[in-house]
N, C-alpha and C positions, 0 to 999 in steps of 0.2 A: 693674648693674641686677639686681634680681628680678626670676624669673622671674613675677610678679605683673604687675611693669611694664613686663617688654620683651613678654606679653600686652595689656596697655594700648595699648602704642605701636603694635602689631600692629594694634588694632582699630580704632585710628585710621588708619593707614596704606588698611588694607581698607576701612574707610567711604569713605572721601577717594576712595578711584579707582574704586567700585564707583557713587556720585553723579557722577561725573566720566561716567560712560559712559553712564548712564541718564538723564542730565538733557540727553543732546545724542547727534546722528545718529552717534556713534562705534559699533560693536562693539568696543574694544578699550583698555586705559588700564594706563599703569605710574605708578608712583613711582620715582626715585633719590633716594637722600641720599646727602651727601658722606663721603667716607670720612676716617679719621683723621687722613690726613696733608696733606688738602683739594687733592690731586692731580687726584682721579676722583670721580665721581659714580655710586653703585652703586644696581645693582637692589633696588630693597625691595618693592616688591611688583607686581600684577600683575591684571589682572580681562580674562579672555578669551581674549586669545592666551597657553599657556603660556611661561614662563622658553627652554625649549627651542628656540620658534622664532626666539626674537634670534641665535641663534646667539652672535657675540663680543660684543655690545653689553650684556653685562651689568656690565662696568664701562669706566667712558669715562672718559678724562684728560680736565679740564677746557678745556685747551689745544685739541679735539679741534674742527676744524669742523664738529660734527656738533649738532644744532636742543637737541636736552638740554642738552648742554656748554652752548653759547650763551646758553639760556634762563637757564641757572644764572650764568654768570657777565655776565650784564649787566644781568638784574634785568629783561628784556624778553619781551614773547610772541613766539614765533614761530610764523606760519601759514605753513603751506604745502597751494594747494588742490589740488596734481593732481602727478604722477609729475613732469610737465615742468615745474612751478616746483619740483620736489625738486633734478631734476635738474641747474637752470639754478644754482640757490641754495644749493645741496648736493651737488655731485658725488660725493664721496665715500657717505657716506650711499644715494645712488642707485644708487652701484654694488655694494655692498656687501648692499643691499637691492631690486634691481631689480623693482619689484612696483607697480601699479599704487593709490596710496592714499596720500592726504590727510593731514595731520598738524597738530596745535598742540600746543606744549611752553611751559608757563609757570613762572614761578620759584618756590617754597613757600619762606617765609621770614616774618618780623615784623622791624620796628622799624629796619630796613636790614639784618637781619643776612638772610644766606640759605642755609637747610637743604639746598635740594636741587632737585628740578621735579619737576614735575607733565604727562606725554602725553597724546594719546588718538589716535588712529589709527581711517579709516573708510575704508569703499569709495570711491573715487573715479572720474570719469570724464573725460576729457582737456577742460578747456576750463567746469569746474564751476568754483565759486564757492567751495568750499568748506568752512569752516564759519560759519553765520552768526553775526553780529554780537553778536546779543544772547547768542547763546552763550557765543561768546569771552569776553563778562561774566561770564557763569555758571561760566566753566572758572576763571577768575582769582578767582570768588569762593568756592570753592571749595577753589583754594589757599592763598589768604589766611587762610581757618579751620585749614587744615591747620596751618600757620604758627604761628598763633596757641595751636593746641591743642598742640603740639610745644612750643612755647615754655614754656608752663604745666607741660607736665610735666616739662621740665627744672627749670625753677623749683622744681616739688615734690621730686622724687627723685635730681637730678643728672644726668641723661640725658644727657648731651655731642651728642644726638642726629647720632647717625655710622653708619654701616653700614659692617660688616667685609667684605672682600672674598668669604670665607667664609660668611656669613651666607647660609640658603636663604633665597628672593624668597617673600614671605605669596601663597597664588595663591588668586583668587577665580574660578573658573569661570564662562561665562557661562550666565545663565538658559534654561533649556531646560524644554517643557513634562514636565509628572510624568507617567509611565506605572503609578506607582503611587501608591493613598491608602489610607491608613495611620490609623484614629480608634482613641484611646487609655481604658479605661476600669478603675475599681474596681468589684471586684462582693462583696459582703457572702452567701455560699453559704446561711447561716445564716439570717439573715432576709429576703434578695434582692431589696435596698437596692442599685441599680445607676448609678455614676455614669458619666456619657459625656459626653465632650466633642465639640462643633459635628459634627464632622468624623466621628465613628461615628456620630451621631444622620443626618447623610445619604449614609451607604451603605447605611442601615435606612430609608431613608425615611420620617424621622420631624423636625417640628418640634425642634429644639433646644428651643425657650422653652412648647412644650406637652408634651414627656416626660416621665411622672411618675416616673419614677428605681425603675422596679421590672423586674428581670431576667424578667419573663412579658409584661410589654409587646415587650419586645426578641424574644420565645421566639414572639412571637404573626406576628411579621412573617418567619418561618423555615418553608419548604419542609416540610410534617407532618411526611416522614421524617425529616427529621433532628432532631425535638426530644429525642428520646433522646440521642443524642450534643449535644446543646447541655447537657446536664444532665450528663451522666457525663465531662464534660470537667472540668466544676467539680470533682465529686469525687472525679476521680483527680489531680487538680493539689494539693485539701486534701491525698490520702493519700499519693501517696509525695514531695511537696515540692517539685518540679520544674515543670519547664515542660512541657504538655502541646498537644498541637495536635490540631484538627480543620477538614475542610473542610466548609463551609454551603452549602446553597443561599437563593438570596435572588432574588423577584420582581425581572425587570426592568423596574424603572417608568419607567425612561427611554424604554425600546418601548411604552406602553400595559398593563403589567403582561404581558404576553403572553410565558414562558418564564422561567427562572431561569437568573443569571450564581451561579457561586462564589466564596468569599469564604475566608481562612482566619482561624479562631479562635488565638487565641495564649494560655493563658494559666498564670499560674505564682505562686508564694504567696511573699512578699515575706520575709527571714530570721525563723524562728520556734521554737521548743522543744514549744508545746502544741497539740491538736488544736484547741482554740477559737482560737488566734491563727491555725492554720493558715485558719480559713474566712473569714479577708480575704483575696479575690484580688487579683492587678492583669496585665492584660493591653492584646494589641491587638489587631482587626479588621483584615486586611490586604486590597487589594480591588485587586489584581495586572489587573482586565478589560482597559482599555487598550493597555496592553502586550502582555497574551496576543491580542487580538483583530489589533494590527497585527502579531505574528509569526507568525500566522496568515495573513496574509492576502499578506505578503511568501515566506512560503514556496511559495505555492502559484504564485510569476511563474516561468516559464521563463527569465526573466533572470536574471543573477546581481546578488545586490547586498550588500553588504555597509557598516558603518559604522568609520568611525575616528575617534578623538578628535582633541580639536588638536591632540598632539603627535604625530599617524600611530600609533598602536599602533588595531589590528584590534579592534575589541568586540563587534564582533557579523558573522555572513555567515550568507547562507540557504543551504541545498542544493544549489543551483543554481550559487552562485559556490563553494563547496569542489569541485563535482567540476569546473569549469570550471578552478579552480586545482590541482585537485591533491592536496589536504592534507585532512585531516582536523579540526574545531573546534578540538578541544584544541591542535592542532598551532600555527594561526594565531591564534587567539585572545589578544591581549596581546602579540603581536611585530608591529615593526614590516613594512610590505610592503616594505621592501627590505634588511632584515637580513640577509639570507643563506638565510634558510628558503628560497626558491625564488630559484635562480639567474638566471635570466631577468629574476627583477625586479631582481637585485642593482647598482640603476646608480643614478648619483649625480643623475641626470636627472629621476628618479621620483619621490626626493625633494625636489627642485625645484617640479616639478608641485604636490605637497601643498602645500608653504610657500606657494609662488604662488597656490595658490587660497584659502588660510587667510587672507594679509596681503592680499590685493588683496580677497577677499570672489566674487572671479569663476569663473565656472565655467572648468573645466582638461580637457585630454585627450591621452592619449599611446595606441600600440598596443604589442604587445609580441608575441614570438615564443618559444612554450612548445615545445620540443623534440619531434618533428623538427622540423615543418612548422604548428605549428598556431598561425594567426595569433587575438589577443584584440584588442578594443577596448573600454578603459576610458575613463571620464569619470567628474568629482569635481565632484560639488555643496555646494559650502560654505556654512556659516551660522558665527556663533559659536561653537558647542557644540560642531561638528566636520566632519568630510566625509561625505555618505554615495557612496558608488564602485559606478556600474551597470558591468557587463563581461557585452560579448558576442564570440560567434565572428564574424568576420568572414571572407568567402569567399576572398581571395584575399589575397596579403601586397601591401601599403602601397610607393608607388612609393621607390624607392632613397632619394629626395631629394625634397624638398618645400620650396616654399618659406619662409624661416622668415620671424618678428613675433617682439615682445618685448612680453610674451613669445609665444613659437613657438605657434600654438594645436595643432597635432599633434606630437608626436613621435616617433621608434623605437626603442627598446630591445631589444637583442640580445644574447646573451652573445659572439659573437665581434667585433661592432663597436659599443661600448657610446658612447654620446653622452655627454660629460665636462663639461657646463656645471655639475655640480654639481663636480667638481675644479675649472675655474676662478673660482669662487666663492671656492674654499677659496687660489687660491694668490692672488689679489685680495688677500685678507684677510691674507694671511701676508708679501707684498709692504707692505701697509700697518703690520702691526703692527710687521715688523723696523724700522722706521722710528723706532718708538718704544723700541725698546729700546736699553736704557744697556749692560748689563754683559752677559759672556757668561751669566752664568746665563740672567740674561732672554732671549739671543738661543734659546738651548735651548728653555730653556720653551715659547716661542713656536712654533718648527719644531714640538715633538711636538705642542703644542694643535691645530694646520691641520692640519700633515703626515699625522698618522694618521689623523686624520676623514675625510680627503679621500681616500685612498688603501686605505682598509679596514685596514693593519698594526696589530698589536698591542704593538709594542716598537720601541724606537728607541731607538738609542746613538750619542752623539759621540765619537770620538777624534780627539784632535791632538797633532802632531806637537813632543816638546822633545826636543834633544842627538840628534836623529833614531831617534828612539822613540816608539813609540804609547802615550800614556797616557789612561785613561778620562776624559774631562771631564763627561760625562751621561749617564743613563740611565734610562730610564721602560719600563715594562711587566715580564709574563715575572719571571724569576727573577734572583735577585743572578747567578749564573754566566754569563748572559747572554753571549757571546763574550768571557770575562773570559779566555780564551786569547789576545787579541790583546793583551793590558796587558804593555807592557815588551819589546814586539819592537819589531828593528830594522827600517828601512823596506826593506832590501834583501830581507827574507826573504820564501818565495816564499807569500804568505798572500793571500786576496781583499780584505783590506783594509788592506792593505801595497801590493800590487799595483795596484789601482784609483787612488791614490793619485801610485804611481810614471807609471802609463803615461797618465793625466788620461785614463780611460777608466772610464765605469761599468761594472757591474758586476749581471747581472740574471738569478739562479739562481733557477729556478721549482721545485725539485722537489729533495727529499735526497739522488735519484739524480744529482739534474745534480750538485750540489756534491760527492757523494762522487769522482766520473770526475774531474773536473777536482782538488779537492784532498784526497786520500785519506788517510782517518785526522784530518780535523777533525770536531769533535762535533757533531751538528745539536741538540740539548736535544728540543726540542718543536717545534721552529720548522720550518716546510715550504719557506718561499721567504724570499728574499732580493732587497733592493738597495742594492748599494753605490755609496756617492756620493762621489768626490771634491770635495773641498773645496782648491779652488786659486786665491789671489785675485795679481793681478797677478803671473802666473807662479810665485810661490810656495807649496808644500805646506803648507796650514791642518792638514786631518785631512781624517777620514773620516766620513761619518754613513749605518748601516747603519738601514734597516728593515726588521723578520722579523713574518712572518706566521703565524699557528700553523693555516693550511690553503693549498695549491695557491691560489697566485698568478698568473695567467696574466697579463703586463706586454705591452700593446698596443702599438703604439707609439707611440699619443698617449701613453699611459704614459709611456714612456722618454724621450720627445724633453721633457715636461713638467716630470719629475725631474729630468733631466739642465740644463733652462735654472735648475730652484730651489737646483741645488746651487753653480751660481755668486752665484747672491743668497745664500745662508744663509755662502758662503765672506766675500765681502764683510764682511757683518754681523758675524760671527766674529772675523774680521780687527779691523775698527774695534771691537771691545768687547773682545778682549784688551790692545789699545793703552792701551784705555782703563782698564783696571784695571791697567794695569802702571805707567801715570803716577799714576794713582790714591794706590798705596800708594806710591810717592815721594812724591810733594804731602805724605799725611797723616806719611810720616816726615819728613821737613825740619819741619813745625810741630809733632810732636812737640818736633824737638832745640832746636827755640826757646825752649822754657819750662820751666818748673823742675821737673828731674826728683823732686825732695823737696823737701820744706819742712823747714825748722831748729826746733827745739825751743826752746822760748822759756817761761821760768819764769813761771808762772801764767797761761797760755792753753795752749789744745789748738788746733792748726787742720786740717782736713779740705778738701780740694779735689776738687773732681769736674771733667771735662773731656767732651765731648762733639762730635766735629764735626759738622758738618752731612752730609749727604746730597743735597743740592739738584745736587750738580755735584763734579768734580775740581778746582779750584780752592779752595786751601784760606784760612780766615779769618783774621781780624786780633785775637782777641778773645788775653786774657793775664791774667796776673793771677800776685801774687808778695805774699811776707812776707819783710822786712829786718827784721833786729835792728840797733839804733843803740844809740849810748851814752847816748839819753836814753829808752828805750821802744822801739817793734817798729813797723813802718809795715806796714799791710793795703791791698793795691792791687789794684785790678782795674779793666779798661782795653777797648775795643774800639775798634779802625780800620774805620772803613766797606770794606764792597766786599769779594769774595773772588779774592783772588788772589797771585801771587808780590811783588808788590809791597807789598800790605797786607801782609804776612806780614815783610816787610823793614821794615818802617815801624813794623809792631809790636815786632818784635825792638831797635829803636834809640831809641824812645821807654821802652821798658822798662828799657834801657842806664841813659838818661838819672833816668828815676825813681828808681833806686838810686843815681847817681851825687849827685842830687841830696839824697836822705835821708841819704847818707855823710856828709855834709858839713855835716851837723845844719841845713841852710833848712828854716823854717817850713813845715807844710802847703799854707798860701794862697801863700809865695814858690816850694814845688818845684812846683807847680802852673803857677805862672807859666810859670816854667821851660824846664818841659816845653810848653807851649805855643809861646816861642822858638824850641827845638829843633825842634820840627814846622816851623814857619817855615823855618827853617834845611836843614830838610832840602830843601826845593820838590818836594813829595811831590805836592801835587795834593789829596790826602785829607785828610778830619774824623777825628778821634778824639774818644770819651768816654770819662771817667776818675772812679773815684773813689778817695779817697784818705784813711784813716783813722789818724791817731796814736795809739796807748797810750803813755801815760805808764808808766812803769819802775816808781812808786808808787802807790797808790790804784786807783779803778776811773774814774779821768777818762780819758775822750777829744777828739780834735781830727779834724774832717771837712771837706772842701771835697768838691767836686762839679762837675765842667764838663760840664753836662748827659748824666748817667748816672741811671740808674732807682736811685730811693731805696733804700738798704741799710733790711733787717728788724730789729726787737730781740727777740727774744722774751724777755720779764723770767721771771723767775724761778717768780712763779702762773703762767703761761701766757699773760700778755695778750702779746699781739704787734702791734706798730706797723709800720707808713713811717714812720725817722726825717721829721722836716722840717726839711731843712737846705737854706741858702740857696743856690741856684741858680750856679754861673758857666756862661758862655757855653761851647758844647763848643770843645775844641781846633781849631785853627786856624782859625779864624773870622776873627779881628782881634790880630794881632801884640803888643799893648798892653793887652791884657784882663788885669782883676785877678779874684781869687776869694776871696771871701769864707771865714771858717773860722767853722764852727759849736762849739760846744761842748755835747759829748754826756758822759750818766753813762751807765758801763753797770756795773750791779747786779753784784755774786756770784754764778755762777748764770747766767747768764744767755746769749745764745745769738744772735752777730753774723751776718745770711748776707748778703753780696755778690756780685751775679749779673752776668750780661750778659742784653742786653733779648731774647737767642736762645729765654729761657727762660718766658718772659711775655707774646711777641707772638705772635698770631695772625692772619692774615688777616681783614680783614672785621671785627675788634673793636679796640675801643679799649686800648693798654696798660694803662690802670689798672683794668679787668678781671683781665687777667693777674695785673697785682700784689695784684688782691686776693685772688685765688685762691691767689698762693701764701703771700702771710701766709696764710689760714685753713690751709693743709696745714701749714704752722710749729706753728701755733698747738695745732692738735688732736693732731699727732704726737708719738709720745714723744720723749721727748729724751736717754736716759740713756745712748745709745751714739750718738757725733757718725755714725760712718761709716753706721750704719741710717737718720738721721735726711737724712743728705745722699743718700743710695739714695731713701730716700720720697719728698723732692723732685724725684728725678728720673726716679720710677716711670712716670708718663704720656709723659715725651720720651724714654726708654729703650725703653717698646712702641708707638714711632710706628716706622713703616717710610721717613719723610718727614722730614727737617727741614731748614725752608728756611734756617736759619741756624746756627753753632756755638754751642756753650753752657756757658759757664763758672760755676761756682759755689763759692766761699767760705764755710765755716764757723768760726766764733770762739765757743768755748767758752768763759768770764771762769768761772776757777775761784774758788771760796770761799776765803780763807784760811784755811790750816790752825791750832788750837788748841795754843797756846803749849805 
């Protein structure tokens, strides 16, 4: 896409969910579309709650019981009107999201195909109704435009409309009122010809539609003193070309005319060479009251109070909350309250609270303890736009223990006994996601996405254990050296992650001093604390997974005992995805050794073969494909067995036997066909195979085709036109013991360019095969063809950057060379 059109798709995306939330009781609405490999369902955009507070939900396996997945994959709405039908009907989802609030997810798609869904999320209260009826209309219709408008612009520009994992979410902020107004004008110095639009005609307090467009109208509604600088603004803006500012005074007519509010002048001479072009101005009126009147009037409370966005970053605090806190503006301003700037706040808890009163839309409160003794109490009032957080002293610290609700309406934050509902959150999620993960990379990935969020660390390393040696399997954060000391030691030596490993004891060094005492003369880099985790599943040594923090780590021991239960689940996990890649790369070797390492050179054709397996699983496919030279001509075959596994894979290998055994012995196309048919019979395999199966003749440019239900072989002629031969159908292999197959008889030109595929390469989910196949004639058709091997690459450029494929993918190309000149 151009960046023209993937601004297009944006602004439909953005229209789509920003009508989705104002046309119904929601504050809050996403889009997903499906991703490439039609796995997941990814975040694309967003109106309210930012990206940030989904936390892991920005892309979801469609498999996922969770209301998005669901909606997307059954073409249904789903409501949900309160926590406890989320809960009842969504557990997962519930847990993952424990917050008070209402939901409908609908499908966005046209014509049965389907893009992706469509949210929206509201305040809810235990035992409401939900979202009404005629809404839920409105939401679906809503998505059906979307649908429709997606659809269209695939049609114009190709848009596969997909979303990259990658891709940032389009975020639409929710509406919050202006604290500033801002009217735009040209002004003519020269002759003072003054244009203004609406919006500066009433911060002058003037008619729009009776202004006579003269800069002494505008001069005449201005505070006396200051008409001199209304005038010498102009003409120090013509003389030195820049932007020049002054502040106005202006009746306030909203009081009765009674005082002047300030206003500032903006104004600057648009690119110019000559003094006469210099005297077109264009500026703006800026009319800041609003705002300066309510931080006026917030500074003067004894409370503290301060605002945050919806993602928690601090934007604004009065006087009263900085020295209550601690900090200075600059200091807090644009960091999160529980980043680290103040340790007290720094609990996973806190953040809790925010998300909690963001997604639920309900007010929230926890106290906290600011070093020695000095107890706060906060509370957060949420709207869409963000929190604003009163904090006051409160006289005496908060009983030990209280009792809790879900959510808790108090809680306490401490730095020596920190409340970790925000780590079980993370190890919830981390419990859920190992789940989904195939290989170990994935299981890595996963650990550092939770592990460090929850835990504060900035770096994590996996090592595991081969021939009884630590070698690096992952690493994120910090520097390539990262304990790259520990790569290629044996497990006896006496190292903290060598050790931890040996004695199935963690390992939990707060300080450079602790780890120098205990093992003197290893490097600490940058890093301050340490934990190491053994990784041991069914008595066995996996490895080790270290996390280092680059400041004083103090590990509590909900800490430790937390760690310590994750590093048996992440051992597990490890465990089962090396298994799985070590079967993995057997499976794809064995179907490597089944099929033809090379193709034989055969006098007046080229042939080119690409091979591709799937991805979908370890179990490998049935798909094949082969060129025999005969003593009458050269046979082009390509073949696929249903189902992926060691048996199709056997079945492929002895039908393929059979194919060559049959073209040796010079039978007809439509007889080895047969044939091979028998032979499947013969085997009592259980499985369908399709085949197609092409003769050249040894002279001329004839050929002979049968076909047992395989997707039609391409021509591309020699101008460029490109067809689906149409050759007569047989019924696919093993079907009926007795099935004959018809033989086609095909020319193929000088020139000209044969591709036979398997259907891995042309089906889609959710669409019809003769889509596929016509997509890949037209890439035939319009691609060069002067090198087969670039030509077989461009065909398989789009399944080569899928991360997904549900099937393997074989592809044939036949180049019919011209005769050379006597």
């Amino acid at each position: 896409m151009t960046v023209g059109e993937t601004a297009e798709r944006e602004d439909l995306l953005a229209a789509a969910v920003v009508e989705a939330v104002e046309g119904t009781i929601a504050y809050s609405g996403s889009v997903f579309l499906r991703s490439r490999d039609r796995r997941s369902v990814v975040l694309a955009a967003t109106c309210g709650v930012p990206p940030s507070l989904l936390g892991g939900w920005r892309l979801i396996p469609v498999s996922s019981p969770i209301p998005i997945a669901v909606a997307y994959g059954s073409g249904r709405t789903v409501h949900l009107a309160d926590a406890e039908e989320t809960m009842r009907r969504y557990p997962q989802l519930a847990v993952a999201l424990p917050y008070a609030f209402g939901s409908c997810s609908v499908p966005v798609g046209t014509g049965g195909e389907t893009f992706g869904s469509l949210a929206i999320v509201w305040a809810a209260s235990p035992g409401g109704e939900g979202l009404p009826k005629a809404q839920r209309r409105r939401l679906r219709s809503v998505a059906d435009r979307l649908g429709d408008a997606l659809s269209a612009l695939r049609a114009r520009t190709g848009d596969p409309v997909e979303c990259d994992p990658g891709t940032v979410p389009v975020e639409t902020p929710a509406p919050s009122t202006a604290a500033v107004r801002v009217g735009l004008f040209q002004w003519d110095s020269a002759s003072g010809a003054f244009t203004a639009d609406d919006e500066l005609c009433a911060i002058f307090g003037l008619d729009p539609r009776a202004f006579d467009g003269r800069a002494e109208t505008l001069a005449s509604r201005l505070h006396p003193g200051d008409l001199a600088a209304f005038r010498s603004c102009a003409r120090e803006a013509a003389v030195k070309g820049s932007t020049t500012t002054r502040r106005l005074r202006l009746p306030d007519h909203e009081h009765g005319g009674e005082g002047y509010r300030t206003v500032e002048l903006w104004v600057r001479v648009p690119e110019a060479d000559d003094m006469r072009a210099r005297a077109h101005l264009v500026g703006a009126v800026v009319d800041a009251r609003a705002g300066q009147v309510a931080v006026a009037a917030v500074e003067r409370l004894r409370d503290g109070l301060f605002s945050l966005s919806p993602d928690g970053r601090v934007t604004y605090a009065n006087r009263s909350a900085l020295r209550l806190l601690g900090v200075s503006a600059d200091e807090l301003t644009g960091r999160l309250l529980w980043d680290g700037l103040l340790p007290w706040l720094s609990d996973p808890d806190i953040e809790y609270r925010h998300r909690s009163a963001m997604i639920s839309q309900a007010p929230a409160s926890f106290t906290a303890c600011r070093s020695p003794d000095r107890w706060l109490a906060f509370s957060l009032h949420p709207e869409a736009d963000g929190v604003t957080v009163r904090v006051v002293p409160v006289g005496q610290p908060p009983p030990a223990s209280a009792p809790s609700a879900s959510p808790p309406a108090t809680a306490t934050a401490t730095a020596t006994a920190p409340a970790r509902l925000g780590v079980m959150y993370h190890v919830l999620q981390l419990g859920s996601a190992l789940t989904e993960a195939v290989t170990a990379q994935q299981v890595c990935e996963v650990v550092a996405d939770q592990l460090l969020p929850a835990f504060g660390g900035q770096r994590l390393a996996i090592y595991v254990v081969r021939d009884a040696t630590m070698h690096l399997l992952f690493h994120t954060g910090g520097h390539e050296d990262f304990l790259e000391w520990l790569e290629g030691v044996p497990l006896h030596a006496r190292l903290p992650g060598t050790e931890t490993l040996t004695s199935g004891t963690p390992l939990f060094i707060e300080s450079q001093q602790a780890l120098s005492r205990g093992y003197p003369g290893i490097p600490t880099d940058a890093v301050s604390s340490w934990a190491y985790l053994p990784l041991i599943a069914s008595s066995h040594p996996v490895g080790t997974c270290v996390l280092g923090f680059d400041e004083i780590h103090p590990f509590t021991e909900k800490d430790r005992g937390v760690l310590t239960a994750l590093a048996g689940l992440i051992a597990q996990a490890l465990e089962r995805a090396r298994l799985y890649d070590s079967e993995f790369a057997l499976a794809r070797g064995l179907q490597q050794a089944l099929l033809p390492h090379r193709l034989p050179k055969v006098p007046g054709i080229r042939t080119v073969v690409r091979y591709l397996p799937g991805t979908s699983g370890m179990d490998i496919g049935g798909d094949w494909y082969d060129v025999i030279p005969t003593d009458s001509g050269v046979c082009l075959v390509i073949g696929d067995v249903e189902g992926h596994s060691i048996a199709a894979a056997a079945t492929m290998a002895q039908l393929r036997s059979a194919v060559r055994a049959f073209a040796a012995v010079g039978h007809t196309p439509g007889d080895a066909m047969a044939g091979v048919n028998r032979t499947l019979f013969d085997l009592d395999a259980g499985l369908l195979a399709s085949c197609c199966y092409i003769h050249l003749g040894a002279h001329g440019h004839r050929a002979c085709a049968v076909t047992a239900g395989h997707p039609p072989p391409l021509l591309r002629r020699p101008d460029g036109t490109t067809d689906a031969l149409d050759l007569d159908v047989g019924p696919v292999l093993g079907v009926e013991r007795a099935s004959t197959y018809p033989e086609t008889r095909i020319d193929l030109p000088p020139g000209s360019v044969l591709a036979l595929y398997t259907d891995g390469l042309v089906e889609e989910p959710g669409t019809d095969i003769d889509v596929g196949i016509d997509r890949l004639r037209a890439t035939l058709a319009h691609a060069r063809a002067d090198s087969l091997d670039e030509l077989a690459d461009r065909l398989l450029h789009n399944a080569r950057g899928s991360s997904y494929r549900a099937d393997d993918i074989a592809l044939l190309l036949t180049a019919i060379r011209s005769p050379r000149p006597a």
